[in-house]
C-alpha positions in Angstrom: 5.5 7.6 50.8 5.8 10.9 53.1 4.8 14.3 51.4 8.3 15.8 51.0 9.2 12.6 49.0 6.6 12.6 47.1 7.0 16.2 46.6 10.7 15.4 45.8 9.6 13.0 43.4 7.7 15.0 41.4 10.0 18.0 41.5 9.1 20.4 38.6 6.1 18.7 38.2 2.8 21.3 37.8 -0.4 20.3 38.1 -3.2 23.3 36.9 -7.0 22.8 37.3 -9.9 25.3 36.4 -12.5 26.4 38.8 -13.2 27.0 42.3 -11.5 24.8 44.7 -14.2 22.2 46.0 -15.3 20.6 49.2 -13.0 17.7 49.3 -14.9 14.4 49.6 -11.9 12.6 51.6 -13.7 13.2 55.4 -11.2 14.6 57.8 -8.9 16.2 55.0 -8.3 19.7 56.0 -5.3 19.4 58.0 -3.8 17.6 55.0 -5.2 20.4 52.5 -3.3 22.7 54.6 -0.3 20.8 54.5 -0.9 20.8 50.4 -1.5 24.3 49.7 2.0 24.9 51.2 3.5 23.3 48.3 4.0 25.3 45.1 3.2 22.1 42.7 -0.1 21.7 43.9 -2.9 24.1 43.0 -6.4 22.1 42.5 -8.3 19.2 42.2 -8.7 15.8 40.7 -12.3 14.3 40.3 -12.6 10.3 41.1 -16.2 8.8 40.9 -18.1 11.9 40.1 -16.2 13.7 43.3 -13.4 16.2 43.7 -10.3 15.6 46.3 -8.0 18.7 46.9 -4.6 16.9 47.7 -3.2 13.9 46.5 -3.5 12.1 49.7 -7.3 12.5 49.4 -7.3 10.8 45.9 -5.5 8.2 46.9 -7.5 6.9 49.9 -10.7 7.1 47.8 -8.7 5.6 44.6 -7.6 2.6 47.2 -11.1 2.1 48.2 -12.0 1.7 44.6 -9.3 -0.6 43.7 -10.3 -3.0 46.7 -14.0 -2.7 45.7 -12.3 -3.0 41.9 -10.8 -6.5 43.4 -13.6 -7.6 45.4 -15.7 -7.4 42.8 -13.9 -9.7 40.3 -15.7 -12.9 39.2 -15.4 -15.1 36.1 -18.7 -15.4 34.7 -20.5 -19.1 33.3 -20.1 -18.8 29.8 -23.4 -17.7 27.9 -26.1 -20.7 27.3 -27.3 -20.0 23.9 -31.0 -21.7 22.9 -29.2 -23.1 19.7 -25.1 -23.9 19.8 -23.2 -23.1 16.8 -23.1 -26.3 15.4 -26.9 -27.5 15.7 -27.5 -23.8 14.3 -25.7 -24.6 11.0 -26.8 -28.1 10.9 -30.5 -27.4 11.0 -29.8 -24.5 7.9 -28.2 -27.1 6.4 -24.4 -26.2 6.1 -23.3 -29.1 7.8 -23.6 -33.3 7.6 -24.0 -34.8 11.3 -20.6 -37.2 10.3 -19.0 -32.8 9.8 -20.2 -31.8 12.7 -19.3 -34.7 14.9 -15.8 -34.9 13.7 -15.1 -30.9 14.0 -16.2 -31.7 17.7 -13.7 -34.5 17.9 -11.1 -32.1 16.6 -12.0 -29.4 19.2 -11.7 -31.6 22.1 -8.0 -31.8 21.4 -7.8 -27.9 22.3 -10.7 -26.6 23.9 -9.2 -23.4 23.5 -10.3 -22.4 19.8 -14.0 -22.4 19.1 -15.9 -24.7 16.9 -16.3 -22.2 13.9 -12.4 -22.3 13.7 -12.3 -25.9 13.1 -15.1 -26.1 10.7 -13.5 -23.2 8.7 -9.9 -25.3 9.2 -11.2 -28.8 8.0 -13.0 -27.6 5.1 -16.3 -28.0 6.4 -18.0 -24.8 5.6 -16.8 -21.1 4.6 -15.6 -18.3 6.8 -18.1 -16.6 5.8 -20.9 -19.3 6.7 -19.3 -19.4 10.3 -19.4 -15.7 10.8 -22.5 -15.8 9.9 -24.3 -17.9 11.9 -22.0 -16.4 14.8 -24.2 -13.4 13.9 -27.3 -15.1 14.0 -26.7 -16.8 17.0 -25.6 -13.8 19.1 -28.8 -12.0 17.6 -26.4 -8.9 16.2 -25.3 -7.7 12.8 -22.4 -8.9 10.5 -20.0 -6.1 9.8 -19.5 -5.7 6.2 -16.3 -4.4 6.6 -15.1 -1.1 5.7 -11.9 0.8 6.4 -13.5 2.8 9.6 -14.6 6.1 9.4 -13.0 7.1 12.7 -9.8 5.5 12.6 -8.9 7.6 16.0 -11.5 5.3 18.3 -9.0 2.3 18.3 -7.1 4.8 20.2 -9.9 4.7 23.1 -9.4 0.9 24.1 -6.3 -0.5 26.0 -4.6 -2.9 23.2 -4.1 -5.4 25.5 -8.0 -5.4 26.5 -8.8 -5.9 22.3 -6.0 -8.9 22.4 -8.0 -10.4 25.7 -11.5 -10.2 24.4 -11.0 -10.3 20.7 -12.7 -7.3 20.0 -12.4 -4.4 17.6 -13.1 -0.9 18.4 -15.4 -0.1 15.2 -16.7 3.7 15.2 -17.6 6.3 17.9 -20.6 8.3 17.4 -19.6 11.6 19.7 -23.1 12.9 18.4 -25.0 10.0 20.4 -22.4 8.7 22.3 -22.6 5.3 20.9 -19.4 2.9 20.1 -19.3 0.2 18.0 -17.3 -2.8 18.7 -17.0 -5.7 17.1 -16.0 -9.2 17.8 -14.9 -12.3 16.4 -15.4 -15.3 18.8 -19.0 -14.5 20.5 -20.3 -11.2 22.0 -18.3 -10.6 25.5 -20.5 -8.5 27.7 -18.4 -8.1 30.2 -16.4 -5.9 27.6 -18.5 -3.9 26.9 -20.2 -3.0 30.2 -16.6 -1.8 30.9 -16.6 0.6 27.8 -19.8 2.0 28.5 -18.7 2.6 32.3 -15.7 4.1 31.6 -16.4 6.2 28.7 -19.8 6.8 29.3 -21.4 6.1 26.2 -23.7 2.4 24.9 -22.1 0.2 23.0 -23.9 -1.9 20.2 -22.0 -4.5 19.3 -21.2 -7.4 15.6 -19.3 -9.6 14.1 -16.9 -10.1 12.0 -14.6 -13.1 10.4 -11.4 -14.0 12.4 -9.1 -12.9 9.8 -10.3 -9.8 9.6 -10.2 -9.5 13.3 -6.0 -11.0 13.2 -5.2 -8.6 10.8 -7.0 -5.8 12.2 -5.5 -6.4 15.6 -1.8 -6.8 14.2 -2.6 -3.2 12.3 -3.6 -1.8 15.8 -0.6 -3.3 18.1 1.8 -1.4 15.4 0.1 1.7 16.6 -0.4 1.2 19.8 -0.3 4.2 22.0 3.1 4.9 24.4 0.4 6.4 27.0 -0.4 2.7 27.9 1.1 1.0 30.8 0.3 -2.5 31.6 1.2 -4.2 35.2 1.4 -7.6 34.7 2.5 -8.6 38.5 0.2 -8.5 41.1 -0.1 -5.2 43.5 -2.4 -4.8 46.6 -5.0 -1.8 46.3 -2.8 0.5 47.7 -0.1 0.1 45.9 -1.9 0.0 42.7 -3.4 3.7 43.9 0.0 5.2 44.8 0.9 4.1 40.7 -2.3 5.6 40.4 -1.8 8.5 42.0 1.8 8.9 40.8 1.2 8.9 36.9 -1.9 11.3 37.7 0.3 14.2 39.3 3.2 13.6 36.5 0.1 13.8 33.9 -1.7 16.1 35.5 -4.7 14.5 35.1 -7.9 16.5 36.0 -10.2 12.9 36.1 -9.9 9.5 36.9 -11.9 6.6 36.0 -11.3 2.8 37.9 -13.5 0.1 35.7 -12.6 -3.9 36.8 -12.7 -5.6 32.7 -11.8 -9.3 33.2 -9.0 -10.1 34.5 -7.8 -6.4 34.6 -8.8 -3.8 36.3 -8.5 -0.5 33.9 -7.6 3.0 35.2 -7.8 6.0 32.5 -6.6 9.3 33.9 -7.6 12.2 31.5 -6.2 15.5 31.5 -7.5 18.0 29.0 -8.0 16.7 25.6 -4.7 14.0 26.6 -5.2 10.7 28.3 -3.4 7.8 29.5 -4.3 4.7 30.1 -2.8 2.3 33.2 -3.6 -1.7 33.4 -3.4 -4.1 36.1 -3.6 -7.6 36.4 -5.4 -9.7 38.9 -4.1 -13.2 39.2 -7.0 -14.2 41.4 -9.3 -14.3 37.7 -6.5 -16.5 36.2 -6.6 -18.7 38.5 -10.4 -19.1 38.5 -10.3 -19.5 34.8 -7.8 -22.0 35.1 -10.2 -23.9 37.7 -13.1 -23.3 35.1 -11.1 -24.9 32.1 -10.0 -27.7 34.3 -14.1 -28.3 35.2 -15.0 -27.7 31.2 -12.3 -30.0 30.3 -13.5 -32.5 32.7 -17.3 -32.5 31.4 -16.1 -32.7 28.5 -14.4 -36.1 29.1 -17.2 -37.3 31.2 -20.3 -36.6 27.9 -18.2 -37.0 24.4 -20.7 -36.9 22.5 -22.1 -33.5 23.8 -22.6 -30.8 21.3 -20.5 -27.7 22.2 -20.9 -24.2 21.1 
């Protein structure tokens, strides 16, 4: 998109920053700054990976960089090998007969897709209390003994869509330590929360709680979800994800921008002021690895029977 398009685009559209204009880190940007100042709805800066680009065109070369490293970098992970799966764990305490524990392993080969705690709880063979329990204990992190949440505002922080992937539940922020609390219902998903604590700068410590406490939670959420979101679900090449990019941050006028791969999505929150916004795109490349994965789970699962999942 040529400058006096873009410029056309965003007709009436003002973007203000604070400070001193920077060095721009974009190298060889100062016949484009030029070209910039000359235009009466630029006048600053936007900040991208800890460095400030004077003209739109700066931001979205290094934004495109960051989107193909965002790409690049995207892997699905082995699942976690815990010392003791779920089912051996409650066995050995007791909560299960081997005849339970077998047949809830039957019944979780038919759909591979819903863990074993969710057929225990279904067939009747122990609580959903029991299950979350021993999820807790076998994740080595607290059970949340739930409590309307102090700071009802932090749901607010997470993409909705990213709670509905991972199954997670944005607890409590502590602005004082810069801590967030998130819980989940399924297993701990670390690749979550290395995300969080890249893109809002803060650790995480993370729980458990039941799955029906997680559905209804997540239904209460996805009633409030926020109209700042914007989800991509087709695929886009790096650059034309940073023209969005770049696009929603002059209409916003966004004075930050954060790029963070999460899964299958790679997550862009572009901050301006005490406002935010929060744009999503998808990356089919993870889908179809998962798929592959599934297809190689499903397959050893054929191949040993009798094998004890978690």
């Amino acid at each position: 998109m040529s400058a006096m398009n873009l410029g056309a685009w965003f007709s009436g559209a003002r973007v203000h920053w604070a400070g001193a204009r920077p060095h721009c880190a974009e190298l060889g940007c100062n016949v484009r700054r030029r070209m910039w100042r000359g235009l009466s709805w630029w006048h600053g800066r936007i900040r991208l990976r800890g460095s400030s680009y004077c003209a739109p065109q700066c931001f979205e070369n290094a934004a495109r960089q960051c989107f193909s490293a965002a790409c690049a970098a995207v892997a699905v992970g082995s699942p976690v090998q815990h010392r003791i799966p779920l089912g051996l764990l409650m066995l050995s305490r007791g909560q299960l007969s081997n005849w339970q524990l077998h047949a809830a392993l039957a019944a979780q080969r038919s759909n591979r897709h819903r863990p074993l705690g969710d057929w225990l709880h279904e067939l009747g063979f122990a609580t959903e209390d029991q299950v979350t329990a021993a999820l807790g204990i076998q994740w080595a992190c607290p059970v949340l003994a739930w409590r309307e949440p102090r700071d009802s505002a932090c749901a607010s922080l997470l993409p909705y869509r990213l709670l509905e992937r991972f199954r997670m539940l944005p607890v409590q922020f502590v602005a004082a330590s810069k801590t967030f609390f998130v819980a989940f219902c399924d297993g701990i998903d670390y690749t979550a929360l290395y995300a969080i604590e890249q893109m809002l700068d803060c650790r995480t410590e993370a729980c458990v709680i039941s799955r029906s406490r997680m559905d209804r939670e997540l239904e209460r959420i996805g009633r409030q979800a926020r109209n700042g979101d914007r989800l991509f679900e087709s695929w886009r090449d790096p650059a034309a994800m940073a023209r969005i990019t770049c696009g929603y941050a002059l209409k916003l006028g966004a004075d930050e921008v954060h790029i963070v791969g999460c899964g299958e999505y790679i997550w862009v929150r572009l901050d301006a002021g005490r406002d935010f916004a929060t744009l999503l795109f998808r990356h089919p490349q993870v889908m179809s690895l998962r798929k592959d994965a599934e297809l190689a789970d499903q397959s050893s699962a054929r191949l040993l029977p009798d094998k004890v999942a978690s």
